[in-house]
N, C-alpha and C positions, 0 to 999 in steps of 0.2 A: 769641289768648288772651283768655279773658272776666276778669271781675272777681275772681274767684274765685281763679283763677292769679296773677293780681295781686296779691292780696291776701297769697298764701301767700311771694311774692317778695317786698313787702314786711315782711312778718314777717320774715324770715330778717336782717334786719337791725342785729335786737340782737344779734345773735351779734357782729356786727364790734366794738362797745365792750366786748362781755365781752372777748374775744379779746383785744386791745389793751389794757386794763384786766390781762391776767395778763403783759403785756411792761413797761407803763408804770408799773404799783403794783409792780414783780416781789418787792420787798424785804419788802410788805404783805402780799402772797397768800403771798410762800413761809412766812412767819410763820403767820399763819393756817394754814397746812397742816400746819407743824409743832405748832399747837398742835393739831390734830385728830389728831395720830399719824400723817401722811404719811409714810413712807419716805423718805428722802433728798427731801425738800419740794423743795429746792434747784435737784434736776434735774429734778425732772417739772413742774415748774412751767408751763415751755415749753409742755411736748407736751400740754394739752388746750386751751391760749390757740390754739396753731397748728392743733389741730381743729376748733376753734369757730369763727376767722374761715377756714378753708377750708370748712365747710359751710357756711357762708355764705353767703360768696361762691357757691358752686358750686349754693345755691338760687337767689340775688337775680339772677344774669346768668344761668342756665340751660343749664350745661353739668353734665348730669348732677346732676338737682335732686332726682331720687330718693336718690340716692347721699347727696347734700351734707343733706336731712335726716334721714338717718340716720345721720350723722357727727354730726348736731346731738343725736340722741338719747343716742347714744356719751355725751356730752360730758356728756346732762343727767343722765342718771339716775345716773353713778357718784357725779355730785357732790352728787345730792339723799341720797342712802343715804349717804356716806363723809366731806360733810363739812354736813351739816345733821340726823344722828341724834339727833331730840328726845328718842327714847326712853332715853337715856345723859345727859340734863341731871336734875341733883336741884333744881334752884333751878329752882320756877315760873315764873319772870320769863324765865329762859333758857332755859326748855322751852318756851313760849309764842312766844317769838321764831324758835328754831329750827323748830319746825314749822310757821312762819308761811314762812319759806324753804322748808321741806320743800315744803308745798305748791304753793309759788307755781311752786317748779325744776320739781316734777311735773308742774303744767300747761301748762308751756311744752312740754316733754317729749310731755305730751298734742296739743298745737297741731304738736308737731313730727311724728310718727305721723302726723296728718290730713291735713298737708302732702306726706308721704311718699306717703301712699295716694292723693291726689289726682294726683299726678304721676307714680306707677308705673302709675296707671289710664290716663292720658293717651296718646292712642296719637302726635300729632304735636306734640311740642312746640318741638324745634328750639330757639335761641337766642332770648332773651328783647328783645322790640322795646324797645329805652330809651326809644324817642320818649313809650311809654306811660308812661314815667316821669314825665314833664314836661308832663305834658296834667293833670296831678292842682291 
């Protein structure tokens, strides 16, 4: 695996603190989502924390890393559209910020895409050497 592969395995890592972040805040997020109009905030809370660190994961160890970042896209863009719609702030201040998120979810999103495509293109990827973990 060159640098490249590496690089998109190490990306995939912030997924594990978002993830973790919608288990360990769960009382903050489900708020937050309730104030964005979430549907039962309460229960869906879980199921994109549990998407996120499964594509994750399933990029950073290389079991099915195509797959795991396209879970990761899953995960980004509903939340850049449904819970960072700048276009619905009347207050500047709050339009400004949210489409500061807007963009930022999107580019990960974007990063996420690039990852996918580099590893659907990959013809032997096999499971990811940790050793090249710890060589950095």
């Amino acid at each position: 695996m060159d640098v490249l592969g590496l690089s998109g395995r190490i990306f995939s890592l912030w997924s594990l603190g978002a993830g973790i972040g919608h288990f360990a805040q769960r009382e903050i997020v489900t708020g937050y989502g309730a104030s964005k109009v979430v549907p039962a905030a309460g229960l869906w809370v879980p199921v994109p924390g549990g998407v996120v660190i499964l594509g994750g994961l399933m990029v950073s160890v290389g079991v099915w890393p195509d797959l795991g970042a396209l879970l990761l896209v899953a995960f980004l863009v509903p939340t850049a559209v449904l819970m960072h719609g700048f276009w619905h702030e009347a207050d500047p201040a709050r339009e400004a910020n949210e489409q500061t998120q807007f963009l930022t979810i999107r580019s990960l999103a974007g990063a996420a895409l690039a990852v996918f495509a580099f590893f659907a293109a990959e013809d032997d990827l096999g499971l990811v050497d940790l050793g090249l973990l710890f060589l950095l």
